[in-house]
C-alpha positions in Angstrom: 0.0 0.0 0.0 2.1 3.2 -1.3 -1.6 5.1 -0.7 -3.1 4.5 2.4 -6.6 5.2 2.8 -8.6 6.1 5.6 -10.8 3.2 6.0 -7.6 0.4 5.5 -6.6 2.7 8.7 -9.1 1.5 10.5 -9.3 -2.0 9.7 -5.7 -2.0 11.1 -6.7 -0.4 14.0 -8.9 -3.4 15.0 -6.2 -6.1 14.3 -5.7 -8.5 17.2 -1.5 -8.7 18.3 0.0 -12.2 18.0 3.1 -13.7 17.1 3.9 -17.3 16.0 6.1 -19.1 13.1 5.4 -21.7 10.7 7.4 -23.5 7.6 5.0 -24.7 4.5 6.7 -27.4 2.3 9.3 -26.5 -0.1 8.2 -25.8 -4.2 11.1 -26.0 -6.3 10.8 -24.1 -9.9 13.1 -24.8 -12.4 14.3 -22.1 -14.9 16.5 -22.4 -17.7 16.6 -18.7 -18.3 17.1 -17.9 -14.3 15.5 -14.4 -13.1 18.4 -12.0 -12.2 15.4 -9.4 -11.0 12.3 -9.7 -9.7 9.6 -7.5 -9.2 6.8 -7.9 -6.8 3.4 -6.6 -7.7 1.1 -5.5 -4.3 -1.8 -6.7 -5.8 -5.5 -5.1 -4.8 -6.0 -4.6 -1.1 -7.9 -7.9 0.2 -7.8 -9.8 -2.8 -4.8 -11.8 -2.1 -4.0 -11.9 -5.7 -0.3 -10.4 -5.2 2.5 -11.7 -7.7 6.0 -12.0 -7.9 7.8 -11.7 -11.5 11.6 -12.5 -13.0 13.1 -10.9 -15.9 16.9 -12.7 -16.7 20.2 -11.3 -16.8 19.6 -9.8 -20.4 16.4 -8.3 -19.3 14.8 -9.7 -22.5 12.6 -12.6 -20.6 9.9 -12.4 -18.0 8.6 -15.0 -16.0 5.9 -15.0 -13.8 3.8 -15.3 -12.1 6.2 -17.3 -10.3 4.7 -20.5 -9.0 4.5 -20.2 -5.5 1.8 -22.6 -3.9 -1.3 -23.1 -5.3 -2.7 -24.1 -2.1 -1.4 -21.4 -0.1 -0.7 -18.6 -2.7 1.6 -15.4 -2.2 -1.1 -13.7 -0.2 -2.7 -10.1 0.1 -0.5 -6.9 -0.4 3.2 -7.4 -1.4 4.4 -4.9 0.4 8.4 -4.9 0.0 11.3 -7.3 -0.6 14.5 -7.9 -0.3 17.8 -10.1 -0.6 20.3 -11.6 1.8 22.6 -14.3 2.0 21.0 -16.1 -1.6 17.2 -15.4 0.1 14.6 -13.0 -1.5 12.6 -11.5 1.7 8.7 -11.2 0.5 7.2 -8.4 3.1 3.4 -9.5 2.6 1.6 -6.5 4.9 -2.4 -7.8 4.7 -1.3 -11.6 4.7 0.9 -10.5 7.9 3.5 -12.8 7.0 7.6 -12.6 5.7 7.7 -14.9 2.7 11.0 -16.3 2.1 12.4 -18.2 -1.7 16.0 -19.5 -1.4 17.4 -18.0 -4.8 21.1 -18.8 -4.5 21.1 -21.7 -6.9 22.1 -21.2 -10.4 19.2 -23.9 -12.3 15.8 -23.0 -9.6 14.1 -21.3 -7.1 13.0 -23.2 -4.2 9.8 -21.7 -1.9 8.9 -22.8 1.2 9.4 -21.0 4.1 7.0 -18.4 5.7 7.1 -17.1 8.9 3.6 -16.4 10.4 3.6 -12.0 11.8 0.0 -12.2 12.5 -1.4 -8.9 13.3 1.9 -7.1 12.9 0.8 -5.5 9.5 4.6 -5.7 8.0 6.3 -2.9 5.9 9.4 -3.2 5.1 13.0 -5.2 5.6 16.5 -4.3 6.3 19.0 -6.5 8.0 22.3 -6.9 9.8 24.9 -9.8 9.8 22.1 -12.0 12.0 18.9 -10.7 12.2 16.2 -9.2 10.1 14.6 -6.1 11.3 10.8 -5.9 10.0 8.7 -2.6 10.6 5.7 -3.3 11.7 2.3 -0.6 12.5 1.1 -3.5 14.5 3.2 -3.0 17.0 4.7 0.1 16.6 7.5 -0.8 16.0 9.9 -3.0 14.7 10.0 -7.3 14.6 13.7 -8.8 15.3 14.0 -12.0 13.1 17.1 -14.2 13.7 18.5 -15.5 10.1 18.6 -19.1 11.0 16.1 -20.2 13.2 13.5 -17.6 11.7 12.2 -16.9 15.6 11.0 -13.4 16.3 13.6 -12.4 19.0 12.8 -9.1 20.0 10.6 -6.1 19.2 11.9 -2.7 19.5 9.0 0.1 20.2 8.9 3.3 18.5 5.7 4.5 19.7 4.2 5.2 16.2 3.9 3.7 12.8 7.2 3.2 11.1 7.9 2.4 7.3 11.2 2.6 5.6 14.3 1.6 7.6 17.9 1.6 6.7 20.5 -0.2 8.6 24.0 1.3 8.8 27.1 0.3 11.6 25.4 -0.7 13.7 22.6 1.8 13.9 18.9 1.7 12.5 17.0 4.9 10.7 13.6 4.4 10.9 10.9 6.9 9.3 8.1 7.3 11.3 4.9 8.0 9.5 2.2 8.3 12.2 2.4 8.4 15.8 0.7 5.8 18.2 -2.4 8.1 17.4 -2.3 7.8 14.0 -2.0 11.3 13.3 0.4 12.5 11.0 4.3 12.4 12.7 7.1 13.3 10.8 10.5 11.8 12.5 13.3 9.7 11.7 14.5 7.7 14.5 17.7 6.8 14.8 18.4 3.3 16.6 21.4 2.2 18.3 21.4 -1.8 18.4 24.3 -2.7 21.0 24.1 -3.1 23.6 20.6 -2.7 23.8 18.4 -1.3 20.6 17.7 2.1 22.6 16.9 5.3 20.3 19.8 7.7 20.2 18.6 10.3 18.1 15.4 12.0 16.7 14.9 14.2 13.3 11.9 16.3 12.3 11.3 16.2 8.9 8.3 16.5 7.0 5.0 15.4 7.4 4.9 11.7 6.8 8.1 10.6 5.8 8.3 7.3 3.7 11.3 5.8 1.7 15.0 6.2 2.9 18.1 6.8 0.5 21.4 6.7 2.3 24.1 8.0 0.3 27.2 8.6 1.9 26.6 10.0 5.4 23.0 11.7 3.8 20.1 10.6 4.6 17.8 11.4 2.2 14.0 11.1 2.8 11.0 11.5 0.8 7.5 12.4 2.5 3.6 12.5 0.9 0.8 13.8 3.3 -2.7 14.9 3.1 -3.9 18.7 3.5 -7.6 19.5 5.3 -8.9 18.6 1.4 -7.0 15.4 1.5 -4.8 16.6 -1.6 -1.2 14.5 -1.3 1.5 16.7 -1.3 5.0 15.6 -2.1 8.8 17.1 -0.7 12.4 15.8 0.5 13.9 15.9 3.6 18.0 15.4 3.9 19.7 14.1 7.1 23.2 15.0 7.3 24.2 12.3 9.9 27.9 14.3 10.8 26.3 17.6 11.8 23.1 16.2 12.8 21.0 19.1 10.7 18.4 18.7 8.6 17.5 20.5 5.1 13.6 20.2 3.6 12.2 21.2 0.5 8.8 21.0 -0.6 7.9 19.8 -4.3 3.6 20.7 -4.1 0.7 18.9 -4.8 1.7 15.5 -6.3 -0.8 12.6 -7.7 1.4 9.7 -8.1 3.4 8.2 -5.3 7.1 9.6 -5.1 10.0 7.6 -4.7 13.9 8.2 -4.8 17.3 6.2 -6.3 20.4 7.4 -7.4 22.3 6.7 -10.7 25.4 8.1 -12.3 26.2 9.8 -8.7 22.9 11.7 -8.7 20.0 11.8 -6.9 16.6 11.1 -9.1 13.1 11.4 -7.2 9.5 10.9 -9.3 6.9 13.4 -8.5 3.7 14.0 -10.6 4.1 11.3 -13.4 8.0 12.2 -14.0 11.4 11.8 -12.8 13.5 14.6 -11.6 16.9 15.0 -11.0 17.1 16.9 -7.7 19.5 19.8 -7.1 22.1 20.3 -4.2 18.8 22.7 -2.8 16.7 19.6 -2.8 14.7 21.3 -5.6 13.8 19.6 -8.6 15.4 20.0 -12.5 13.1 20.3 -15.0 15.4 19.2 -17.5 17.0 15.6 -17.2 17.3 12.5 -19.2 14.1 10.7 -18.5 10.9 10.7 -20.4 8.2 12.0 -19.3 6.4 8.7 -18.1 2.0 8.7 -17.0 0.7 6.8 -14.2 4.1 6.2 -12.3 3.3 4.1 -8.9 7.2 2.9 -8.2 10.7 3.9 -9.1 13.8 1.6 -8.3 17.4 1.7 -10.0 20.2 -1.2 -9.8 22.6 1.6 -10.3 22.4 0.4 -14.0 18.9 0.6 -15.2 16.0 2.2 -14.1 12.5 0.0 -13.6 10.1 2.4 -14.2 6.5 0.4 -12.5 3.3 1.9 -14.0 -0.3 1.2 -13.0 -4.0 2.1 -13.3 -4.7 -0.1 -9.9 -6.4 -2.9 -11.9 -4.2 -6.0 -13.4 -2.4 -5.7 -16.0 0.0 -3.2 -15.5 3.2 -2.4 -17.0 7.0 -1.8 -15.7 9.5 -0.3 -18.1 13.3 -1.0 -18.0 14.8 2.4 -18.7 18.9 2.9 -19.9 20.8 5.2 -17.7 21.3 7.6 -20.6 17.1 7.5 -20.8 16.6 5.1 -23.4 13.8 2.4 -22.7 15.4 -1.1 -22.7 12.3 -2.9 -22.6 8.7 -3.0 -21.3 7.2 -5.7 -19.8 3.5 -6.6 -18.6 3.0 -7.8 -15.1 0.5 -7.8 -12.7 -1.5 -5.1 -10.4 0.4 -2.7 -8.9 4.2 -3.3 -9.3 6.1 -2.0 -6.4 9.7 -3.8 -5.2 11.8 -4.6 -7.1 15.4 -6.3 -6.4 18.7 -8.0 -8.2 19.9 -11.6 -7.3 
């Protein structure tokens, strides 16, 4: 959910806290033309018909939708993903589960293992050398995961409703998107893990912050939030995590959800169906490489190629793989609502 509306609010609201773990049996896909990037498609809210795609090395071949269980299928709401140690992380926020495919061998993709966050309402994913760290508006706050036995160790509270989090040294930056009132917050948190997770330092940004980009010791932030009218409007936020300041900029009114990668050693963020190169002022250049692309619902670079994920909310939809010099590699059609996207 890259919009969330008011009444899914609510629903969540209501959601009974409980925590438990579960393995289903392994599903083994083989692939001659292996998937070297996959892209996860949310899928509508409460019709559990999410969907995870591959496109090879050459980005010339899609698969999908990968075969996941027919019995027990990807679920409701594919809200983020990621990969460590040869396993693609599947956050799946209205199935409240972490759907885990071991993609480390070179022939298939074997599926199996899902660990049960019932009630926790999962975001998104980062990780250290041991554990996966999960936010969570269930809780408010974020779920502790150890790698290798897949048991929820911990839970760190941050009194509010976190989504993206970055881990760096040690430390956790967490944006926190709504407070424990669900009213609008805007703060990143920073989280010190040892010896104790225990939160060192607090940012104000602006009004509901959402995706993360650290590059170098800048912590860039993009936010979208809701005036009296409920018009979204769209800016940037940049941590400076030396001198501890903080520099906003405010784009306007923006339509399309807004998110942020960098390429060629600069900064890109897409507001109001286009990408913009941002300035050192945070401000956006008109003038830049990429088209000018409609219905833009995600954004997400390798450092190589830009997938460009476009949608009218209703299956199929359509991701473009975009050159860094702005040329369109290839467009591919995938299910409802493309949103994450990651590289084997």
């Amino acid at each position: 959910m890259k919009k969330n509306s008011l009444t899914i609010l609510m629903i969540f609201i209501f959601t009974i806290l409980f925590f438990n773990s579960c393995l289903i049996d392994p599903q083994e896909t083989k692939n001659d033309d292996l998937s070297k990037y996959f892209i996860l498609c949310e899928g509508n809210f409460q019709q559990s018909n999410s969907s995870l795609w591959g496109i090879n090395e050459d980005l010339d071949s899609l698969t999908g939708p990968i075969y996941w269980n027919s019995e027990n299928p990807l679920g409701d709401v594919g809200q983020s993903m990621a990969i460590k140690d040869g396993r693609l992380f599947i956050v799946m926020n209205n199935s409240h589960s972490l759907e885990i495919m071991d993609v480390s061998l070179d022939d298939s993709l074997i599926f199996g293992t899902s660990i049960d966050l019932s009630g926790m309402s999962p975001r998104y994913i980062a990780f250290d050398e041991n554990s996966a760290f999960v936010s969570a508006w269930g809780i408010e706050g974020i779920a502790v995961i150890n790698l290798q036995t897949y048991e929820i160790t911990d839970t760190i509270s941050v009194n509010g409703l976190p989504e993206d989090l970055i881990y760096k040294n040690g430390k956790l930056f967490v944006a926190l998107n709504m407070d424990s009132y669900w009213e609008t917050e805007n703060k990143v948190l920073e989280i010190s893990l040892n010896p104790l997770p225990t939160i060192t330092d607090t940012f104000e940004v602006l009004n509901r912050p959402e995706k993360l980009l650290l590059n170098g010791d800048n912590l860039f932030v993009t936010n979208i939030y809701y005036d009296v009218f409920w018009n979204s409007n769209v800016g940037i936020s940049k941590i400076n995590l030396i001198n501890k300041s903080v520099f906003n900029n405010e784009h306007g009114k923006g339509f399309f959800a807004s998110d942020i990668i960098k390429i060629n050693e600069n900064i890109y963020q897409s507001f109001n169906g286009k990408i913009f190169k941002l300035n050192a002022d945070l401000s956006l250049e008109n003038s830049n490489i990429f088209d000018n692309y409609s219905n833009i619902y995600s954004m997400w670079t390798d450092g190589d190629f830009v997938f460009v994920g476009q949608s009218d909310y209703i299956a199929p939809d359509t991701v473009k793989v975009v050159e860094s010099n702005g040329e369109i590699k290839n467009t591919f059609t995938v299910g409802a609502l493309p949103g994450a996207y990651c590289r084997k």
